[in-house]
NUVEX-905357 format. One record per residue (C-alpha): residue in one letter; x negated, z negated, y. Coordinates in steps of 0.02 Angstrom, whole numbers, plus 50000, padded with zeros to 5 digits. Each point is the difference from the previous one (the first is absolute). Example, Ala and Ser with C-alpha at 12.3 -4.5 7.8 and 13.67 -1.06 7.14 Angstrom:
<pts>
{pt "A",{49385,49610,49775}}
{pt "S",{49931,50033,50172}}
</pts>
This chain:
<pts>
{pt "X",{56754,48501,49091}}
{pt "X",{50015,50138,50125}}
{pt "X",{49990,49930,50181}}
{pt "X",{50031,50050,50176}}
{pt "X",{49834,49965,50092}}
{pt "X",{50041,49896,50156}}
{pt "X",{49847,50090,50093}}
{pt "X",{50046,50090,50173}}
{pt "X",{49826,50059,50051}}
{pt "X",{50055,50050,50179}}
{pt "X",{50095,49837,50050}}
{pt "X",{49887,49910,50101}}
{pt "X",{49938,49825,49926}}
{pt "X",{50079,49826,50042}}
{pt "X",{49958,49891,50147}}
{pt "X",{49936,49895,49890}}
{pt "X",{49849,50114,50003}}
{pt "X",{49953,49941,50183}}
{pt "X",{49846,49900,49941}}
{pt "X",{50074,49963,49830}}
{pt "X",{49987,50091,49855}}
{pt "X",{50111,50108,49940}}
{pt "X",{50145,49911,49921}}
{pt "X",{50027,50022,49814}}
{pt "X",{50089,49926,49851}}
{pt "X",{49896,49851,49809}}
{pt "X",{49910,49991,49828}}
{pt "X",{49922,49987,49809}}
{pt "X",{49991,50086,49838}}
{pt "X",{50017,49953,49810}}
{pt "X",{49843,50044,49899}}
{pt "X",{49946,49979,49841}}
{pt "X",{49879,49842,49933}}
{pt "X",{49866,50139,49928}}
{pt "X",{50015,50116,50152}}
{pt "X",{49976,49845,50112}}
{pt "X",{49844,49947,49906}}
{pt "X",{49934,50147,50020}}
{pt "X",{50009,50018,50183}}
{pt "X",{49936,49803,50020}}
{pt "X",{49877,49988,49879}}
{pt "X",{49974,49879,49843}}
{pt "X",{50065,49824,50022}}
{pt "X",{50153,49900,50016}}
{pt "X",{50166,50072,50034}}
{pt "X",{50048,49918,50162}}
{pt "X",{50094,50105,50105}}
{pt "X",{50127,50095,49927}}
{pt "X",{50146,49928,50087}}
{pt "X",{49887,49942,50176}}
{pt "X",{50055,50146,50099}}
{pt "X",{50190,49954,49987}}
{pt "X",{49964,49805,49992}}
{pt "X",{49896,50039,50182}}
{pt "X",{50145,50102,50068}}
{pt "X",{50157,49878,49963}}
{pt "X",{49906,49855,50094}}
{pt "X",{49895,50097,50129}}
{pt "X",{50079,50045,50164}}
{pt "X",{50058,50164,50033}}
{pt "X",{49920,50042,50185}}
{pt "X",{50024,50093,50135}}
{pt "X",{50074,50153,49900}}
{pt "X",{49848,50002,49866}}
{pt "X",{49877,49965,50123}}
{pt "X",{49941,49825,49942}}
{pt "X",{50043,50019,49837}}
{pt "X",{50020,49845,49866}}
{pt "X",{49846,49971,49947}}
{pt "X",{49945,49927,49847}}
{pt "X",{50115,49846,49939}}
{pt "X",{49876,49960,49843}}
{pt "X",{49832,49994,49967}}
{pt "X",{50023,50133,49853}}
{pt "X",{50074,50112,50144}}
{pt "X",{49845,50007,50070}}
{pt "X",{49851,49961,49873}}
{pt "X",{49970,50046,49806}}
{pt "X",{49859,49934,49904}}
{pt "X",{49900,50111,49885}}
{pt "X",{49936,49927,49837}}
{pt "X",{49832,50095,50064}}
{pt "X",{49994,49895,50164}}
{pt "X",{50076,50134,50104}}
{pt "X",{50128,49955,50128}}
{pt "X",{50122,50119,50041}}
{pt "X",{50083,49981,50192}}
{pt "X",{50151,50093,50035}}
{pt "X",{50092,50039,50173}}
{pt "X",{50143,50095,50042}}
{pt "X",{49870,50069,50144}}
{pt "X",{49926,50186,50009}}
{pt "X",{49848,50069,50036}}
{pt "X",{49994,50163,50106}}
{pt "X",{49840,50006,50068}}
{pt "X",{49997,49834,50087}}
{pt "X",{49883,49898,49886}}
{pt "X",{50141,49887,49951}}
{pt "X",{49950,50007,49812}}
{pt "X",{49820,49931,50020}}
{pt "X",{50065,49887,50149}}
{pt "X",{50136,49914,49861}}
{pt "X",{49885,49998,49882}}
{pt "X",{49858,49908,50093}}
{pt "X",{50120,49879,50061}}
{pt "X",{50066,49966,49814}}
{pt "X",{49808,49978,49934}}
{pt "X",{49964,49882,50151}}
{pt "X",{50121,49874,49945}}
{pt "X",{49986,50043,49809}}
{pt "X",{49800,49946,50016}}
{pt "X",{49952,50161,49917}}
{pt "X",{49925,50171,50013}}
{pt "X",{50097,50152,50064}}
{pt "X",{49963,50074,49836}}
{pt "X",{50107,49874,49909}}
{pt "X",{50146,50035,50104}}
{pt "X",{50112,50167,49957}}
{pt "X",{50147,50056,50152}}
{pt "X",{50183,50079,49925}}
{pt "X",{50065,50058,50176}}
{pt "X",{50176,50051,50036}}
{pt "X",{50052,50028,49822}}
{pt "X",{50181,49938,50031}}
{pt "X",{50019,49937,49798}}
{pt "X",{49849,49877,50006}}
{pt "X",{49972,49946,50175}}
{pt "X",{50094,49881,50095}}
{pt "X",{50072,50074,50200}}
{pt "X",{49898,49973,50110}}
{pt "X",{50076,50102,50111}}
{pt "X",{49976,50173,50085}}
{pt "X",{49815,50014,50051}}
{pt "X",{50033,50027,50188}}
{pt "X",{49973,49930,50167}}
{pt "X",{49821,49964,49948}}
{pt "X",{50082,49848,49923}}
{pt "X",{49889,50017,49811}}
{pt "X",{49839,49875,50084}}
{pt "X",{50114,49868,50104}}
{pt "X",{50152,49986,49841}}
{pt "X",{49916,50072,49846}}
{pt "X",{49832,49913,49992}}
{pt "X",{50047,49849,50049}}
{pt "X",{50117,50003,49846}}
{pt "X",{49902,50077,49882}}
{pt "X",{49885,49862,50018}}
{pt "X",{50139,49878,50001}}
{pt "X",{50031,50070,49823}}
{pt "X",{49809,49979,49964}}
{pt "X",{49979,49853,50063}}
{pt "X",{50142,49937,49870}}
{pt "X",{49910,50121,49856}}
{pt "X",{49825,49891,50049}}
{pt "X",{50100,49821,49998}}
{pt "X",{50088,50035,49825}}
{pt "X",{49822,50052,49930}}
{pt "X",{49948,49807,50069}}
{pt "X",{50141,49912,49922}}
{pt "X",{49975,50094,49831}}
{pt "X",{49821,49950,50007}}
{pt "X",{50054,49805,50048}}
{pt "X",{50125,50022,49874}}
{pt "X",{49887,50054,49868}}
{pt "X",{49870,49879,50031}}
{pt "X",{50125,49846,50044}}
{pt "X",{49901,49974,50169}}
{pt "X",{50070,50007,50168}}
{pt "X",{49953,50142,50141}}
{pt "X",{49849,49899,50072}}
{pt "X",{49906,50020,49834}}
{pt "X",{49989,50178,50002}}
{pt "X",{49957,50118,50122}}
{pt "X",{50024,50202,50024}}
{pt "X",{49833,50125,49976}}
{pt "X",{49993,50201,49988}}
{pt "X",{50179,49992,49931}}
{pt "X",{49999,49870,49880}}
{pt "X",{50050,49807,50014}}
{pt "X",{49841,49904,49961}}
{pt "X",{50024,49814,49933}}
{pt "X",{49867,49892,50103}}
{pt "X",{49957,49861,49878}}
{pt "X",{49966,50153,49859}}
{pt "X",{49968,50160,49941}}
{pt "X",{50182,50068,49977}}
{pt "X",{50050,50139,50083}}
{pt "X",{50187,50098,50011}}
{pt "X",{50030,50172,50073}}
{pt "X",{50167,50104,50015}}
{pt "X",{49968,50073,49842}}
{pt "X",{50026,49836,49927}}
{pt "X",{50164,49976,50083}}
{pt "X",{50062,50158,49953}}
{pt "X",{49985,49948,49826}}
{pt "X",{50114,49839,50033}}
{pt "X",{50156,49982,49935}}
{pt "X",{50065,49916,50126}}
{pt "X",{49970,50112,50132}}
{pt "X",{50160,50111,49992}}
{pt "X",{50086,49827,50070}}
{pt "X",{49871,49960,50123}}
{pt "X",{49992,50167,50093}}
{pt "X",{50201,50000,50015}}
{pt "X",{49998,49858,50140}}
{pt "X",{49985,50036,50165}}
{pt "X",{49868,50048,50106}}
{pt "X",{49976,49887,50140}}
{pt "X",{49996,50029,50174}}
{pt "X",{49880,49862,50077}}
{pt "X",{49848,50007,49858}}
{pt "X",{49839,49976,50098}}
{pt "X",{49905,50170,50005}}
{pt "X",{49817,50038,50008}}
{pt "X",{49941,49970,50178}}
{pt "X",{49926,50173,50097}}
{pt "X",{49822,49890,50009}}
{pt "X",{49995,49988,49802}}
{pt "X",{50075,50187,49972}}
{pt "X",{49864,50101,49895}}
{pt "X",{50131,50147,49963}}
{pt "X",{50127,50019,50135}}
{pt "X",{49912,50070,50167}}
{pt "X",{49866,50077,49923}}
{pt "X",{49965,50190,49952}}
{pt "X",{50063,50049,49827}}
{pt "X",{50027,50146,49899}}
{pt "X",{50183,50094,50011}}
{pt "X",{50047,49943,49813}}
{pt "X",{50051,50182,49951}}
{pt "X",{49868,50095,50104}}
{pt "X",{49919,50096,49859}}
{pt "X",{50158,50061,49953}}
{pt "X",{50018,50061,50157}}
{pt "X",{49854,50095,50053}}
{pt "X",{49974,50054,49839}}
{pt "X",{50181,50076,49964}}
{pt "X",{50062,49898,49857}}
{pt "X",{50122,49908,50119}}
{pt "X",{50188,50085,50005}}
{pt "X",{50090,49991,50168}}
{pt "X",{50188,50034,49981}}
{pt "X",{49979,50187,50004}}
{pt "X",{49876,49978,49861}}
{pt "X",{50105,49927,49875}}
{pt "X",{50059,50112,49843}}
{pt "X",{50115,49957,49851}}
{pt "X",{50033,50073,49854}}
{pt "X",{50109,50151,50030}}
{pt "X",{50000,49988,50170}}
{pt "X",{50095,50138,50114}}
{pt "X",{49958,50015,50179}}
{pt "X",{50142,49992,50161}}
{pt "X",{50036,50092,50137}}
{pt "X",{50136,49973,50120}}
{pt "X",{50108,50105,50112}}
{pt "X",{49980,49949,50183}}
{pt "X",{50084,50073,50141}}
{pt "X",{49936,50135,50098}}
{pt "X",{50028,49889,50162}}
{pt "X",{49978,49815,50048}}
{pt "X",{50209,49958,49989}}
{pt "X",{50041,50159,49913}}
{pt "X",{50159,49963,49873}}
{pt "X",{50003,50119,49852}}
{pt "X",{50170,50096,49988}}
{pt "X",{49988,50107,49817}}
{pt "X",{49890,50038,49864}}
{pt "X",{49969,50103,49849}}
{pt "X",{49894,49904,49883}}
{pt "X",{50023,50127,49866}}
{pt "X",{49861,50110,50037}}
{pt "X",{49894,49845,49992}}
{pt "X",{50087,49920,49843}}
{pt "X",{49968,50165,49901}}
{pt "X",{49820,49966,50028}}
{pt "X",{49896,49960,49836}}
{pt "X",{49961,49813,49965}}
{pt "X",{50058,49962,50178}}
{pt "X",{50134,49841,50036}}
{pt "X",{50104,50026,50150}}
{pt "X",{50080,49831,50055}}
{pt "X",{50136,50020,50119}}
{pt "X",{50063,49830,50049}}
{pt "X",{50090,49966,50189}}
{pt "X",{49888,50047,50118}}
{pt "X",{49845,50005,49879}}
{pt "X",{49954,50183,49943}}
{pt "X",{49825,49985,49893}}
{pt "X",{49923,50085,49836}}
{pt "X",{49894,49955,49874}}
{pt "X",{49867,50098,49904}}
{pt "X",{49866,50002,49892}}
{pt "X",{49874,50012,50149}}
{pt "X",{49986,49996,50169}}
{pt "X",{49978,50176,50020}}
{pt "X",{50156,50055,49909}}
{pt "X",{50103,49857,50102}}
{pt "X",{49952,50107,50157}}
{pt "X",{50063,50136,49930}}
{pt "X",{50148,49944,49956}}
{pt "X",{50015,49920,50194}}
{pt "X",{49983,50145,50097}}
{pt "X",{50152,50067,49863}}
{pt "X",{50100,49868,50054}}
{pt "X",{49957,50007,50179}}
{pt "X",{50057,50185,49999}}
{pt "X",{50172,49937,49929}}
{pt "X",{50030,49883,50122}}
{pt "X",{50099,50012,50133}}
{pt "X",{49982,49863,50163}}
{pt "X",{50093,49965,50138}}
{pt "X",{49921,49990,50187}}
{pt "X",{49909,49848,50043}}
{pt "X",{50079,49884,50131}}
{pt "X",{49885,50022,50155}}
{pt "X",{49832,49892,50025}}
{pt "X",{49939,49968,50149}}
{pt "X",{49814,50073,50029}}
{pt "X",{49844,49904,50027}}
{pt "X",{50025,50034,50170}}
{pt "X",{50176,49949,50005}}
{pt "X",{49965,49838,49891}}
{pt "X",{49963,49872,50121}}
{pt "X",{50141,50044,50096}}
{pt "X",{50126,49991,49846}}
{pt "X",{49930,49809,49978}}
{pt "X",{50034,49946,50147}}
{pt "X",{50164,50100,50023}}
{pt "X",{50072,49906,49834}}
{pt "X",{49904,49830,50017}}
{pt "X",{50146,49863,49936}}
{pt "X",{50103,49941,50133}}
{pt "X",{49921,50134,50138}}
{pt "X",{49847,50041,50090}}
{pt "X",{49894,49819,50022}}
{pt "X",{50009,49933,50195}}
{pt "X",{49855,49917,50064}}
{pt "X",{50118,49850,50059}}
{pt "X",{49876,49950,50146}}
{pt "X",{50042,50183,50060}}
{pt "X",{50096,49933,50149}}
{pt "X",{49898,49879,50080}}
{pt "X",{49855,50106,49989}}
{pt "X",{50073,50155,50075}}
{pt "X",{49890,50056,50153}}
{pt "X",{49855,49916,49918}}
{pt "X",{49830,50079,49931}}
{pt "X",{50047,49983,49821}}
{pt "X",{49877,50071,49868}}
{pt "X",{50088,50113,49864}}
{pt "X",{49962,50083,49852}}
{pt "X",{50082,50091,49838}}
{pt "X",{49888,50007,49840}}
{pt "X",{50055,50110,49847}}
{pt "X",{49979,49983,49839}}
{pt "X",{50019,50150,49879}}
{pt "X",{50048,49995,49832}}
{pt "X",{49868,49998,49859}}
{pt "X",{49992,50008,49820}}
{pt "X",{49926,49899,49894}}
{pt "X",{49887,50125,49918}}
{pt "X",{49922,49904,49850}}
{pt "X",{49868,50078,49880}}
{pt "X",{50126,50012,49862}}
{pt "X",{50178,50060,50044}}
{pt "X",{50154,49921,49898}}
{pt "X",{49973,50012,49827}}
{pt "X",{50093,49947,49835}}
{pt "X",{50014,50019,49835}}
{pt "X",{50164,49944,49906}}
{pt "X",{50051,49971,49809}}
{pt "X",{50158,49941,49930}}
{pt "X",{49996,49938,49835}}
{pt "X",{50141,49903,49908}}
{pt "X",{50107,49969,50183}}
{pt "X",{49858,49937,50072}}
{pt "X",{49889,50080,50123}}
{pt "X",{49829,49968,50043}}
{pt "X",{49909,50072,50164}}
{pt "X",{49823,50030,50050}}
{pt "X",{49994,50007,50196}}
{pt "X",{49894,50000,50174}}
{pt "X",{50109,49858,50092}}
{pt "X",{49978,49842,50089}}
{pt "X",{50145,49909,49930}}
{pt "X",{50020,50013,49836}}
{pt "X",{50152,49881,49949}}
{pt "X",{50096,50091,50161}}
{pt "X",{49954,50165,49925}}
{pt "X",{50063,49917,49830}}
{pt "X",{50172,49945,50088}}
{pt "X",{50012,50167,50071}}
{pt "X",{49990,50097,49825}}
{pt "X",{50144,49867,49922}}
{pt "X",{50123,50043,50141}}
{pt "X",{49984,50174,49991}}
{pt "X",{50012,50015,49803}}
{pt "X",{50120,49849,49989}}
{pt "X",{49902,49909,49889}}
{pt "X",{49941,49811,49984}}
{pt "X",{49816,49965,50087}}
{pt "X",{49938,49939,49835}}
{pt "X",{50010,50164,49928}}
{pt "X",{49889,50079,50129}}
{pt "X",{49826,49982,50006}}
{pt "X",{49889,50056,50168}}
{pt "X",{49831,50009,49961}}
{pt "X",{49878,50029,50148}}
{pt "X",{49818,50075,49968}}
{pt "X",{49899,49978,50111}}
{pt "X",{50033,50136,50152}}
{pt "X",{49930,50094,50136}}
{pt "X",{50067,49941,50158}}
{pt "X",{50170,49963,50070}}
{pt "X",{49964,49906,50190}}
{pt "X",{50168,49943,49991}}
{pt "X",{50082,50152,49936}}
{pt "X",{50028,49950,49823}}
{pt "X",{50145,49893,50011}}
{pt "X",{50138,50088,49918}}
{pt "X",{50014,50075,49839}}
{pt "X",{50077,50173,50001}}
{pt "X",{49880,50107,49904}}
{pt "X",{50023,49871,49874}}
{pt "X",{50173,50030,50002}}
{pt "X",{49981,50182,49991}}
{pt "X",{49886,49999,49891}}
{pt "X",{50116,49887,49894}}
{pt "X",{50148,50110,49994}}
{pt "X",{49897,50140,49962}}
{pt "X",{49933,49900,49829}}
{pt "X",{50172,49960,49960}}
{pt "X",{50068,50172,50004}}
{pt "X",{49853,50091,49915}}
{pt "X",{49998,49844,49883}}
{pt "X",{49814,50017,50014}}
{pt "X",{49859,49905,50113}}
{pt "X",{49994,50099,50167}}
{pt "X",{49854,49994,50134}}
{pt "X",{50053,50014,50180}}
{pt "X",{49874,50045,50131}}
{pt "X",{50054,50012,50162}}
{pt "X",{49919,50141,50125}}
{pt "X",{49882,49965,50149}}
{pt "X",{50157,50099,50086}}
{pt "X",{50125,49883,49913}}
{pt "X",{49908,49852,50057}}
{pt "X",{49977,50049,50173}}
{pt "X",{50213,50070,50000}}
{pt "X",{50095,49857,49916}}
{pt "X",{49904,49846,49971}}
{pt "X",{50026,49866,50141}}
{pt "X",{49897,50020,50170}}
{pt "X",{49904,49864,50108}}
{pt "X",{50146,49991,50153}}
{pt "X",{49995,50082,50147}}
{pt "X",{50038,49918,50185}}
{pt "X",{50014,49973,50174}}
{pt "X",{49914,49863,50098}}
{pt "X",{50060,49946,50151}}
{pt "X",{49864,49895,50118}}
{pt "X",{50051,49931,50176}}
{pt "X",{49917,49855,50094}}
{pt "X",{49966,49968,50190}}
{pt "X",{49858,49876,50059}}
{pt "X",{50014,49845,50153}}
{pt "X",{49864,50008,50147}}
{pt "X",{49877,49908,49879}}
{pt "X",{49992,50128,49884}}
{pt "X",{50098,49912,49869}}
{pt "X",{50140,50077,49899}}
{pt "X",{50157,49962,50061}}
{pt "X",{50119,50070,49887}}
{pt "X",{49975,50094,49825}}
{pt "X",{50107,50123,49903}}
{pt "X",{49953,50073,49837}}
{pt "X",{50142,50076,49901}}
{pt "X",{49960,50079,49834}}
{pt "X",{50139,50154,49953}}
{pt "X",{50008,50038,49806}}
{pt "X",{49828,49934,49919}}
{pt "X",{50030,49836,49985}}
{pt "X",{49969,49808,50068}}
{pt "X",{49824,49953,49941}}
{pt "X",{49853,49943,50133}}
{pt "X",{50144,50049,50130}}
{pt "X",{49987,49831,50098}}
{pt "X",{49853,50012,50105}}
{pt "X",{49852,49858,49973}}
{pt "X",{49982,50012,50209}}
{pt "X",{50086,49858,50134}}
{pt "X",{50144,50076,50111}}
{pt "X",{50098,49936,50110}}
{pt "X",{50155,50063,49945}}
{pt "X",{49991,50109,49826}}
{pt "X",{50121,50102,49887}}
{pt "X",{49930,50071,49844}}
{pt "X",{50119,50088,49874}}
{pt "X",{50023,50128,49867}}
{pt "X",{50139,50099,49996}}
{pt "X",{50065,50091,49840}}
{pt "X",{50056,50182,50001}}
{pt "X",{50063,50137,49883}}
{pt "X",{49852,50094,49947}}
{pt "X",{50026,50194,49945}}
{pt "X",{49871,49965,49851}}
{pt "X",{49998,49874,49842}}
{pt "X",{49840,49882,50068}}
{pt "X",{49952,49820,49929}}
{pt "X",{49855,49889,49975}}
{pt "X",{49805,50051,50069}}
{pt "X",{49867,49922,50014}}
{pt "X",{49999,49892,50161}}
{pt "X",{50166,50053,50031}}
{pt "X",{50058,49989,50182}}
{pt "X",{49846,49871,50019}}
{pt "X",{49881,50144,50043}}
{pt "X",{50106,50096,50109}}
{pt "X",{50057,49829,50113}}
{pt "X",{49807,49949,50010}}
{pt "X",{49963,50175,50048}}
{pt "X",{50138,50018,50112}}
{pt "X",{49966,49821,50090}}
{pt "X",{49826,50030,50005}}
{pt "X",{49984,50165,50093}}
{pt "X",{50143,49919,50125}}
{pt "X",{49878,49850,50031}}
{pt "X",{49860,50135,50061}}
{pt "X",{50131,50080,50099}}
{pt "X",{50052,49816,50101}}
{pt "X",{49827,49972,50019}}
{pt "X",{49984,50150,50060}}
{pt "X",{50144,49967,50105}}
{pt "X",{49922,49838,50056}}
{pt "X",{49839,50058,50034}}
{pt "X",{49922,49882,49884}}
{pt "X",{49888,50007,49821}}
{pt "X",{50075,50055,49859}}
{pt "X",{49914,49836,49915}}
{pt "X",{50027,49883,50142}}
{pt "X",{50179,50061,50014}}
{pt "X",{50037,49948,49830}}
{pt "X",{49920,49834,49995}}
{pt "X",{50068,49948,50154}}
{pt "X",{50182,50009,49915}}
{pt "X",{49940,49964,49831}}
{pt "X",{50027,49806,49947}}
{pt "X",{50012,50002,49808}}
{pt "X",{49794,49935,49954}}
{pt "X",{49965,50099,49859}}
{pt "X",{50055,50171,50065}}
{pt "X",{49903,49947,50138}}
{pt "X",{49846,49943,49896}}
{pt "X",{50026,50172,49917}}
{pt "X",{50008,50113,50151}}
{pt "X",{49838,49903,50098}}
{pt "X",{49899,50025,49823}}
{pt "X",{50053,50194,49981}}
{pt "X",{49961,50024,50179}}
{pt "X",{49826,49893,50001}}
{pt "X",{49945,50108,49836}}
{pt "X",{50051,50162,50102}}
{pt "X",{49884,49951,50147}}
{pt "X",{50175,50036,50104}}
{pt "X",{49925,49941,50151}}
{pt "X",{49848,50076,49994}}
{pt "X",{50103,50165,49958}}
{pt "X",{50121,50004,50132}}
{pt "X",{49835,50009,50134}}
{pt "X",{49924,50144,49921}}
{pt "X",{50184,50116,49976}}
{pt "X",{49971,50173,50029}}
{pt "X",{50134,50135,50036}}
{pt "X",{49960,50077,49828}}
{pt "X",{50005,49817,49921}}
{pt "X",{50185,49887,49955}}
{pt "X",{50000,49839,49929}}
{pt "X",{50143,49896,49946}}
{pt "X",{50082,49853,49911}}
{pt "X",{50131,49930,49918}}
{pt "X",{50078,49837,49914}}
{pt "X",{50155,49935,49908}}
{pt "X",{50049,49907,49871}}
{pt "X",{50099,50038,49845}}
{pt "X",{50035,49886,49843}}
{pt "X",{49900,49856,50037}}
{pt "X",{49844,50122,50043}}
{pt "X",{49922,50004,50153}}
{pt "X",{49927,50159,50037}}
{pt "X",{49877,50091,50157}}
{pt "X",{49921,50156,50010}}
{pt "X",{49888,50097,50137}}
{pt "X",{49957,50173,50012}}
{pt "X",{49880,50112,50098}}
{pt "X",{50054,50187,50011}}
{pt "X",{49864,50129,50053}}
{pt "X",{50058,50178,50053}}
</pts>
């Protein structure tokens, strides 16, 4: 099973990553009936085959992004004989709240308490894919289906009850999780219907898409505050992030990394290394890593290698000052043209060049995994936010099928977009196949920070001229490497161009949070000071005197009237700035005012 890993850390990422995740390529894994009951409790096997049944009929998405969801009720629910519902989601929680978010939602429809309700994220053998958690997407797609899914959970308790009882749904109403008849004293809960026999076939139909859900003015769960599910575990230390996890005989990686951002290794002499006690060198392409019986001794055995290797000279980068430049200098199809440029030659145009630097993502817990191979199948324990694409990604680089890889992902300390792909998986999973032993890989604060992705840097381009009333007469905004989002401007022009404009970045960048949404706003933004400026006019009454859209203007007027902005701008001092700022982004509608004091 030896495999080339398809992983070249310094190509730069697709262009698919301009406000898109990182593409990736699908999944679900083959477990046992006693291992499965384990992880879901005591009850009724539903579920076993959900995860494939949700991915044949699901869609596919945008590259992973949406996911398929889940196709059956059993994909998504299983009843405990002890009244416990268990909710599962191909969604991950790093930090965000997503867990206790998903799980109030599920308990809202269910009619229960959030004690009765148990989350299995991102374990890619049990859940169904709900795609990568990204684009803050889990609250506007997730909930709303996990309490689809509920909903369907809550109306199969009511026709069991009906059933039962051989009454029809207006003789029995729902109260603290049970289904109550009216006329009588009987009472069923979802204990009870985890005990029917029938309920294999019931939860294998489909979940549907229009069930009427709790409205927000009856919501006693959703909205309100609520314990993180797994907080004790947490601040208490019981809970194991990805570069907590141990198994059984478990060896810990290192890898060999080049010297230089680029750098191509030439020779090596992995003997010295190899002759090493209880050390595993795997030397695979253009993977050079060890294994040993602790991380102390895999350092050692690094710096051997790293002594033995030889590397060629890296191709030349351009430097931080040189960056901006290099954008613009290999933007696709040329340096962007403002194409009023002619007819407002000789004018008083405004212009302006933002940059934006690179940045790294910089979460609390760099790229961790741990991998085991057992039988030809592997099994992974990783920090990402996509686990089936991290799941695809180990099957093409081991040639194996996607059911015999399962990604199982704890929950982690941070990614901000940075968690997309699955390479320390991978590397961790060639070093477990070679040392034929479970391997830990932890990457470096220096690792992270060298050859994970980065947030992308760019160029923005701002030209505009205004008429003799002050108005804007023409706008151009032109966005050089970062990407498209928030680039259209909110304001009225009378003539307006507003691009982005790919180019061939120097490093390997992708998803962040925002994206190019926060550099556009910011990069509009100060320009609008700078035309008011221009125009001799209020920052505030500059922007709502080209602002038509009412609820950015509803937001603005309230952000300024709760800032006193009026009031403010009287008393400015020389040692004294204020400011302010709006946009829009994703259906949000956003304003913000500062005062600075020197």
């Amino acid at each position: 099973m030896s495999g080339k890993l398809p992983i070249d850390a310094a190509a730069p990422a697709s262009r698919a990553d301009y406000g898109e995740p990182i593409e990736q390529t699908r999944f679900d894994f083959e477990w046992s009936r006693r291992s499965f009951l384990q992880a879901l409790g005591s009850g009724l096997l539903l579920s076993v085959s959900a995860p494939a049944l949700a991915q044949e009929s699901g869609r596919r998405g945008a590259g992973g992004f949406l996911g398929s969801g889940a196709a059956t009720l059993a994909a998504r629910l299983h009843f405990g004989i002890d009244g416990t519902i268990t909710v599962m989601t191909g969604k991950v929680e790093g930090g965000q709240g997503a867990r206790a978010e998903l799980q109030q939602a599920a308990a809202e429809e269910l009619g229960v308490l959030l004690s009765q309700v148990r989350m299995i994220l991102a374990d890619t053998s049990i859940v169904p894919d709900d795609g990568m958690t990204a684009g803050s997407g889990s609250t506007p797609r997730t909930v709303p289906a996990i309490r689809q899914g509920a909903a369907a959970g809550r109306n199969l308790l009511i026709d069991f009850a009906c059933a039962e009882w051989k009454v029809d749904r207006t003789a029995v109403a729902m109260k603290d999780g049970r289904i109550i008849e009216k006329a009588g004293h009987r009472s069923l809960g979802y204990a009870d219907l985890a005990k029917s026999a029938q309920l294999a076939q019931l939860c294998q139909q489909s979940i549907p898409g229009d069930l009427p859900l709790t409205p927000v003015s009856q919501w006693k769960i959703l909205g309100e505050p609520a314990m993180r599910p797994n907080g004790r575990e947490i601040v208490t230390g019981a809970h194991q992030y990805p570069s907590d996890i141990t198994r059984p005989g478990m060896l810990y990686g290192k890898i060999l990394r080049a010297p230089a951002y680029g750098a191509k290794l030439v020779s090596i002499d992995v003997s010295p290394a190899r002759a090493m006690k209880d050390v595993v060198i795997v030397e695979d392409g253009g993977l050079i890593g060890v294994a040993a019986p602790d991380s102390f001794r895999a350092r050692e055995a690094l710096a051997v290698l790293s002594k033995c290797a030889n590397w060629g000279p890296a191709p030349q980068q351009p430097s931080s000052e040189e960056l901006f430049g290099y954008l613009q200098q290999n933007a696709e199809g040329g340096a962007p043209r403002n194409p009023f440029a002619d007819e407002i030659a000789g004018t008083n145009a405004v212009r302006a060049t933002y940059h934006v630097p690179y940045i790294q993502h910089a979460p609390l817990e760099p790229r961790a995994a741990v991998a085991e191979w057992s039988d030809g199948r592997l099994t992974v324990w990783t920090g990402s936010q996509n686990p089936f694409g991290v799941r695809r990604e180990l099957a093409a680089a081991f040639h194996i099928p996607e059911e015999r890889v399962r990604v199982v992902i704890p929950d982690f300390g941070g990614a901000f977009g940075g968690k997309h792909t699955g390479e320390c998986a991978v590397e961790a999973a060639r070093l477990a196949q070679a040392a034929g032993r479970p391997v830990s890989l932890r990457w470096t604060r220096e690792e992270e920070f060298t050859w994970a992705y980065f947030r992308p840097a760019a160029v923005i381009e701002a030209e505009a001229t205004l008429n003799a009333q002050g108005k804007i007469a023409t706008w151009y905004f032109a966005n050089i490497n970062s990407g498209p989002n928030a680039v259209d401007t909110p304001y009225i022009c009378g003539k307006q161009q507003c691009r982005f404009v790919p180019s061939k970045p120097p490093l390997r960048h992708g998803s962040y949070r925002g994206l190019a949404a926060t550099a556009n706003n910011f990069a509009r933004e100060a320009f609008m000071d700078q035309l008011a400026a221009a125009a001799g006019a209020d920052p505030l009454e500059f922007r709502m005197a080209h602002l038509e859209e009412p609820r950015l203007r509803a937001v603005l007027e309230k952000a300024a009237d709760e800032f006193g902005w009026v009031e403010r701008a009287k008393m400015r001092d020389p040692e004294t700035a204020t400011g302010l700022a709006c946009g829009t982004e994703k259906g949000s509608f956003v304003a913000a005012c500062v005062e600075v004091a020197v």
